[in-house]
Structure formats: structure tokens, C-alpha cells
C-alpha positions as CSV (number, residue, x, y, z in Angstrom):
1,X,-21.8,-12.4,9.8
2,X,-20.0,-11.1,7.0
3,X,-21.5,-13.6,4.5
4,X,-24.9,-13.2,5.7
5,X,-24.3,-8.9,4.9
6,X,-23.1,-10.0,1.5
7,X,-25.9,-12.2,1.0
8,X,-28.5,-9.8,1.8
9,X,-27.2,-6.6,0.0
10,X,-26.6,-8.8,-3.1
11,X,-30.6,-9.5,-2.9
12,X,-31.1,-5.9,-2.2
13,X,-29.4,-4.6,-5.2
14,X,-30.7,-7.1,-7.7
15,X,-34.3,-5.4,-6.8
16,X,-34.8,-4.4,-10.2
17,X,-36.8,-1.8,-12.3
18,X,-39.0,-3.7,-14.8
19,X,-37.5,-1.3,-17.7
20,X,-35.2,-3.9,-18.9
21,X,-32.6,-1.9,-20.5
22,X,-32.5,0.4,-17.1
23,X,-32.0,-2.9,-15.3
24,X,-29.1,-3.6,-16.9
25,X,-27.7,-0.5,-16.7
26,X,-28.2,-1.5,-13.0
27,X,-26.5,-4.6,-13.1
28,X,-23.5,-3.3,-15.0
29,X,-23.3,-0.7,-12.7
30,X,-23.6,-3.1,-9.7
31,X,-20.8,-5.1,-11.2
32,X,-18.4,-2.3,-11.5
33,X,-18.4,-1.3,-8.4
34,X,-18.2,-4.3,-7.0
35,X,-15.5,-5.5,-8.9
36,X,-13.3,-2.4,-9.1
37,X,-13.0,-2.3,-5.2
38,X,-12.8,-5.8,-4.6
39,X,-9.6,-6.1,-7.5
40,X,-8.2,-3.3,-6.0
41,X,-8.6,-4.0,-2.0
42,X,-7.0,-7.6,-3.3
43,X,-4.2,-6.1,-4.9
44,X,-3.9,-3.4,-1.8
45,X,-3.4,-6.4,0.5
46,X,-0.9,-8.4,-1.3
47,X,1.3,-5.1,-1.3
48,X,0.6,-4.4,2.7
49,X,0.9,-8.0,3.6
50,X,3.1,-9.1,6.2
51,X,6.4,-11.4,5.4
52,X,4.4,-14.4,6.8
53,X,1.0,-14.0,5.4
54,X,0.9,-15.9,2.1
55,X,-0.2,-13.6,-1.0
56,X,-3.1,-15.8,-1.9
57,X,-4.7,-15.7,1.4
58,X,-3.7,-11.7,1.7
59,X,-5.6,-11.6,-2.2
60,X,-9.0,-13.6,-1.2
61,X,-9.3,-11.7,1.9
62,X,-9.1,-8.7,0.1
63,X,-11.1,-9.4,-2.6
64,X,-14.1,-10.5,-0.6
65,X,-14.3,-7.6,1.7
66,X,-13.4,-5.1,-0.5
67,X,-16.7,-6.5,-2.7
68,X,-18.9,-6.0,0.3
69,X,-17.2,-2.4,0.2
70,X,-18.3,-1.9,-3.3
71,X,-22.3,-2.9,-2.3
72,X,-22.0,-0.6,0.1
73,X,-21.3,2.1,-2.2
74,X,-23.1,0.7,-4.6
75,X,-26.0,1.3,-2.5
76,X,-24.8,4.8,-1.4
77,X,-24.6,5.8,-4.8
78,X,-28.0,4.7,-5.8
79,X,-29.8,6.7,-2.6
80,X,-28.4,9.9,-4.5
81,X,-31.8,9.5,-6.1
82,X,-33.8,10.6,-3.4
83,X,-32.2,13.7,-2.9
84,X,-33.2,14.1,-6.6
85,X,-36.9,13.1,-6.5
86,X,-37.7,14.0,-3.0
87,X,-36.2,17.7,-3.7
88,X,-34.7,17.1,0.2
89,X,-30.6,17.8,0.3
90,X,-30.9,16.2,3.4
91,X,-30.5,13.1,1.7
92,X,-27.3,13.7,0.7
93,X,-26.2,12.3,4.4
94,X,-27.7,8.9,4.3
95,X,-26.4,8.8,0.5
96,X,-22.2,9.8,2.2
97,X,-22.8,7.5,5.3
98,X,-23.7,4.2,3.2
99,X,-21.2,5.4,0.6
100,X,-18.2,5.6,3.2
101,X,-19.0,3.1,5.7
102,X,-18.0,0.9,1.9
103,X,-15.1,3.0,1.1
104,X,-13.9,2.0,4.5
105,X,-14.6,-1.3,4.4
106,X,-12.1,-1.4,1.2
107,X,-9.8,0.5,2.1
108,X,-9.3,-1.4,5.4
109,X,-9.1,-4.5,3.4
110,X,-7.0,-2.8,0.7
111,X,-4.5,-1.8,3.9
112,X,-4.4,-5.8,5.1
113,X,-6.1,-4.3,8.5
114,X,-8.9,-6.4,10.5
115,X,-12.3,-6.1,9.0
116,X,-14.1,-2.6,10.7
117,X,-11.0,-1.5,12.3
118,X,-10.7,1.8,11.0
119,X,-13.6,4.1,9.6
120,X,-13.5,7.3,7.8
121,X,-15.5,9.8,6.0
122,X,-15.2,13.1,4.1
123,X,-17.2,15.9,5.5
124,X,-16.7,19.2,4.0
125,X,-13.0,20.2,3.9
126,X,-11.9,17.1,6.4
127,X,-11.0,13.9,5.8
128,X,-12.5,12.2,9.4
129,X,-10.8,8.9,10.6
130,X,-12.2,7.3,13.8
131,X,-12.4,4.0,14.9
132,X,-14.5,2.1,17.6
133,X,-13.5,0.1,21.0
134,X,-10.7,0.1,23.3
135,X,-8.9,2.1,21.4
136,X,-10.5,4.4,19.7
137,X,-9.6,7.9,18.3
138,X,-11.1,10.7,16.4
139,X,-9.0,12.8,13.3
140,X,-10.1,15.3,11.3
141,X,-7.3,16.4,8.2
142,X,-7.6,19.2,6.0
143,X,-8.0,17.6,2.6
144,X,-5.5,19.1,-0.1
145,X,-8.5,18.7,-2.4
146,X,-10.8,20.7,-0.6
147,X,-8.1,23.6,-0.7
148,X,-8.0,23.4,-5.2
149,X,-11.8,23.2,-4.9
150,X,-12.2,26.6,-2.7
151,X,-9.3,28.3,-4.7
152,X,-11.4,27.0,-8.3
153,X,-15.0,27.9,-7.3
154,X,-15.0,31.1,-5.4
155,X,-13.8,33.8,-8.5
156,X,-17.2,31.6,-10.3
157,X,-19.9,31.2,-7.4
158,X,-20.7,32.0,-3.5
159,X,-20.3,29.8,-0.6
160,X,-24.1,27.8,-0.1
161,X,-23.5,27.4,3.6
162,X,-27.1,25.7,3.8
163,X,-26.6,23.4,1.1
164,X,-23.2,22.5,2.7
165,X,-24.4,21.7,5.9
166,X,-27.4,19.8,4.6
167,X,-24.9,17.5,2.8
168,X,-22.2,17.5,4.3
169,X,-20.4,18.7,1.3
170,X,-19.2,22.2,0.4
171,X,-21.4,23.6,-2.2
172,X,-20.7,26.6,-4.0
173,X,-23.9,28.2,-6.6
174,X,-24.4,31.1,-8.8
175,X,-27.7,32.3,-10.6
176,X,-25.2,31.7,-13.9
177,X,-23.8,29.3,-15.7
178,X,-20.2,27.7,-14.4
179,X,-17.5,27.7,-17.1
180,X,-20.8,26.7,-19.7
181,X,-21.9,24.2,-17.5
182,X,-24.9,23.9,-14.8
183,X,-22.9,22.0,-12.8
184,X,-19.3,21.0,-11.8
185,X,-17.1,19.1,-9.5
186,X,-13.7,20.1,-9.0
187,X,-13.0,17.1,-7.1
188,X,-14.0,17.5,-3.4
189,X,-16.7,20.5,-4.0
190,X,-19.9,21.1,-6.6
191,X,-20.8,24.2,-7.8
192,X,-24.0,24.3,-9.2
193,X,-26.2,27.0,-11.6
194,X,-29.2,28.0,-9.5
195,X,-30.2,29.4,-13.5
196,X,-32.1,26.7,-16.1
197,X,-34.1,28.7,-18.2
198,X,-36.7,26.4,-18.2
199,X,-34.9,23.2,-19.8
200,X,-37.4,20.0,-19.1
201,X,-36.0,17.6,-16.1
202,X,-33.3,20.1,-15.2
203,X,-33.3,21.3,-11.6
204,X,-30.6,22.3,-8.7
205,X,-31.4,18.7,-7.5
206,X,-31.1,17.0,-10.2
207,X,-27.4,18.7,-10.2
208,X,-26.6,18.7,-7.4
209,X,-27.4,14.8,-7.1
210,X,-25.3,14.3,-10.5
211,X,-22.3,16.3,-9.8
212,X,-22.1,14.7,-6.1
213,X,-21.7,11.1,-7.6
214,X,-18.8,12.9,-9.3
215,X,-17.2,13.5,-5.9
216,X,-17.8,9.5,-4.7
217,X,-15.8,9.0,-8.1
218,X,-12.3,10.8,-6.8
219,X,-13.2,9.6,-3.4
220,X,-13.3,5.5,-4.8
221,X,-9.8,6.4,-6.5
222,X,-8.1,7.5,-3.3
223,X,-7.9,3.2,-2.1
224,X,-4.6,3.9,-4.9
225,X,-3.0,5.4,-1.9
226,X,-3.1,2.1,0.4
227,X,-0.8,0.6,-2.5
228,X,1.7,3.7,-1.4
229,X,1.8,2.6,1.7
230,X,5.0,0.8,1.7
231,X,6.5,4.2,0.5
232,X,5.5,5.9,3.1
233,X,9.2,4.8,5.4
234,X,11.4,6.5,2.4
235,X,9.4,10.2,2.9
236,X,11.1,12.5,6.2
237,X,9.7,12.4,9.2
238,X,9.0,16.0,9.5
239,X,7.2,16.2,6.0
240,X,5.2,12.7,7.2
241,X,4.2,14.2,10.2
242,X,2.5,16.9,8.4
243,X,1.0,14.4,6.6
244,X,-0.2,12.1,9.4
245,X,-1.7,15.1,11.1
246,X,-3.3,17.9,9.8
247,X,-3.2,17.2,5.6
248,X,-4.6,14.3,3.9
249,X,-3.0,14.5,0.6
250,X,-5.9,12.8,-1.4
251,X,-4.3,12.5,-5.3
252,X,-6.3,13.4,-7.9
253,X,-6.2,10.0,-9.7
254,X,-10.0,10.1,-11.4
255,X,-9.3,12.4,-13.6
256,X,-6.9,10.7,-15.3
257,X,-9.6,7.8,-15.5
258,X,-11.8,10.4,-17.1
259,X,-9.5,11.6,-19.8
260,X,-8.9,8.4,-20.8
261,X,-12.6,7.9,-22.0
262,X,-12.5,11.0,-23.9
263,X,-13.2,13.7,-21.6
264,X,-16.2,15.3,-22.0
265,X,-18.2,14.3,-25.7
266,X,-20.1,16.6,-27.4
267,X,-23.7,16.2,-26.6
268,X,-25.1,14.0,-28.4
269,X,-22.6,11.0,-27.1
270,X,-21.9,13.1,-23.6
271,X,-22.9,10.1,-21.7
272,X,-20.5,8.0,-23.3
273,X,-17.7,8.9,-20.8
274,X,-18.4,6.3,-18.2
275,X,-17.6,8.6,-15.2
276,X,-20.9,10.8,-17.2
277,X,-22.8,8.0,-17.7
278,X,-22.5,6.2,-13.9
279,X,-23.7,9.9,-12.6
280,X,-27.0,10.7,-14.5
281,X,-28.2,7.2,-13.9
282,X,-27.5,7.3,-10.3
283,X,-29.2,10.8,-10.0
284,X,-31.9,10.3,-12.2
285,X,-33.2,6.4,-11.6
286,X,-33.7,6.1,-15.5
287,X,-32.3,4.3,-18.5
288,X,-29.4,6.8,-19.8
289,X,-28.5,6.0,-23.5
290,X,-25.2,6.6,-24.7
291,X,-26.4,8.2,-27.8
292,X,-29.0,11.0,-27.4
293,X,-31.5,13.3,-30.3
């Protein structure tokens, strides 16, 4: 069953635009994800393995799942779109479903768990973790993240409680710019510039769509904590408690990632970052070069 899903969202996402060079943006793209979470789901369940599983097994059955994991996000990802060119924020939900039904499907592999055991999702400030059968459970966690993003946005914009609930993600806008910028992710929230004086292509959708691919980013990074698993014996009970309860301390690893591609170019070579680049072509469908004017 797994093979035939794999099989058939492989065709799916080699559906290519005739632009050539946007095609194999789309491919690149495609192989990315793909690779990164099934490398990293691999590596995740050598580390949780048990004392009797053999590492090579643990690796391959890591691998493979965590790839289906990346099509799915692939594909999650590349709905973003539609919230774009259908001017809908509605579509920011089908875009998060497909998105984290993948990150769980990696993460479960990246934790050496049975394939669909355990499910989770991020909706606004909680980090939701449910699972299906005989027995199943339902837990919502206050995401640190969630807490840096409210405490960073609010001095610069207002609470969009529509836009939140039509995305399932906390959006924050302004009629003016955001520290220069039309739009910004502080991890787990976007604030966006309801402001554009007119600039060709530039819209809250087109923002919004952009700078919510920048929130799947940090949300892909957070399979890191399945390799900390192990560590979790060595922390106190009371502090893990906390932990296993009410907080989900998601780490902010993607920035470092960022950084290390140069931050944030000037504009000319501003899609040059990666992290830059993955976003506008998601949100806008197109061919982005790496060198613009």
C-alpha cells in the first residue's frame, strides 16, 4: 500500500510546467525535500533503534518512509499556490493538512515508530498530537515558538483573527511596512504589510503564501528533535513533565540553516538564499532566478 502511495505521488509531482527552466526548479525542489527527510528520518531511526534491530534495516526503513513524508510536503508546499492565485486564505488548510500528514509520516519514521502511528499538526499557538485506533489520544502543547512570535510581532502589527482562523496560522498585519519588509516570519507566526504602493505582482497573498512556506521551513527542522530522543532519560522528571504536557519546546534550528547561505542578499541576488528562493517559487508557480534586474 505504501509502495503504490509512493508510486503515484512520484507521478503526481513530476506533472510538469512546460517552462523548462521552472520545471527544473521543480524537480530540484522535489528532490530536496524528498531527500532531506528521508536522510534525516534514516538517521533518526538508527539513533531510536532498539538493541535488536540491526542499523541497516532501522536506516532503509527510515529512509523510505521518511521520502514518502517529503512528497507529502512536497505537495503541501506546492498547494501554497492556490492561496496565492485563487486570492482564498482558505487554502492555507489543505496546504498545512498535506504538509503535516508528511511531517508525520517522517517524524514517525525518524522516531523508529510503526508507520501512521502517531500524527501531529501545528495549529495556531499548539503543537496537536493524536493518533488513531484502540488507543488513541488527543494533545494540544503550547509551542515555545508561538510565545517568541506573539512577544516579536505585537509592538509592529495587530492580531488578524480572520486571517488566523482561515489558516490555521496566527497572522499578525499592519497597513506599514514590518522592520522594511512586507512580510516576515518569526518562526511560528507571519506578519504581513496590508501596504504595497502599487508594486506589480505584490499582494497580501502573494505574502502571505511566501512567508507561510517560511513557517513549513522551521517546522521540517523540528525531525532534529527525534535524534534527542535518547536524551530525553538524563533531563528531571519534573522539568520533563512540563515538557510532555503543556510545552512543546520546538528549537529554532532553520535559522541557523539560513545564516549559513548568507542571510538575506541584497536584492538583486535575494533569492539566492535557498530558504528565499524555495518560498517565492512555491508561492508564485514561476521560474525564480537567482539573479534579478
Amino acid at each position: 500500500m505504501i509502495q503504490r502511495i509512493l508510486i503515484l505521488l512520484i507521478i503526481f509531482s513530476f506533472y510538469i510546467n512546460t517552462n523548462a527552466q521552472k520545471g527544473k526548479q521543480d524537480i530540484q525542489l522535489l528532490a530536496y525535500n524528498i531527500g532531506f527527510n528521508g536522510v534525516t528520518a534514516g538517521i533518526g531511526s538508527i539513533i531510536n533503534k532498539d538493541k535488536n534491530q540491526k542499523w541497516v534495516e532501522c536506516f532503509a526503513k527510515g529512509f523510505y518512509q521518511g521520502c514518502l513524508g517529503g512528497l507529502f510536503i512536497y505537495s503541501g508546499k506546492k498547494l501554497i499556490f492556490e492561496l496565492n492565485n485563487q486570492k482564498n486564505d482558505l487554502y492555507g488548510w489543505p496546504s498545512k493538512i498535506l504538509y503535516y500528514a508528511g511531517a508525520s509520516i517522517a517524524e514517525n519514521a525518524a522516531l523508529n515508530k510503526k508507520f501512521g502511528k502517531y500524527w501531529n499538526i501545528d495549529i495556531w499557538a499548539f503543537r496537536c498530537d493524536f493518533s488513531f485506533g484502540e488507543n488513541s489520544y488527543f494533545k494540544a502543547r503550547l509551542m515555545v515558538s508561538s510565545i517568541y512570535s506573539a512577544v516579536y510581532l505585537l509592538p509592529k502589527a495587530n492580531f488578524d483573527w480572520r486571517r488566523s482562523v482561515m489558516t490555521g496560522t496566527l497572522i499578525f498585519s499592519t497597513n506599514s511596512m514590518i522592520n522594511g519588509h512586507y512580510g516576515i516570519a518569526p518562526v511560528k507566526a507571519v506578519g504581513i504589510s496590508t501596504y504595497f504602493d502599487n508594486i506589480p505582482g505584490y499582494n497580501e497573498y502573494y505574502v502571505i503564501s511566501h512567508e507561510l512556506i517560511h513557517t513549513y521551513q522551521f517546522r521540517e527542522y523540528q525531525i532534529f528533535n527525534s535524534w534527542l530522543k535518547p536524551f530525553e532519560e538524563k533531563v528531571p522528571k519534573k522539568i520533563k513533565n512540563i515538557f510532555i504536557n503543556y510545552l512543546y519546546l520546538d528549537i529554532s534550528y532553520m535559522p541557523v540553516f539560513y545564516y549559513l547561505q548568507g542571510g538575506e542578499h541584497n536584492s538583486q541576488y535575494y533569492f539566492k538564499n535557498f530558504y528565499e528562493f524555495e518560498a517565492e517559487h512555491f508561492s508564485t508557480n514561476t521560474f525564480v532566478p537567482l539573479k534579478r534586474f
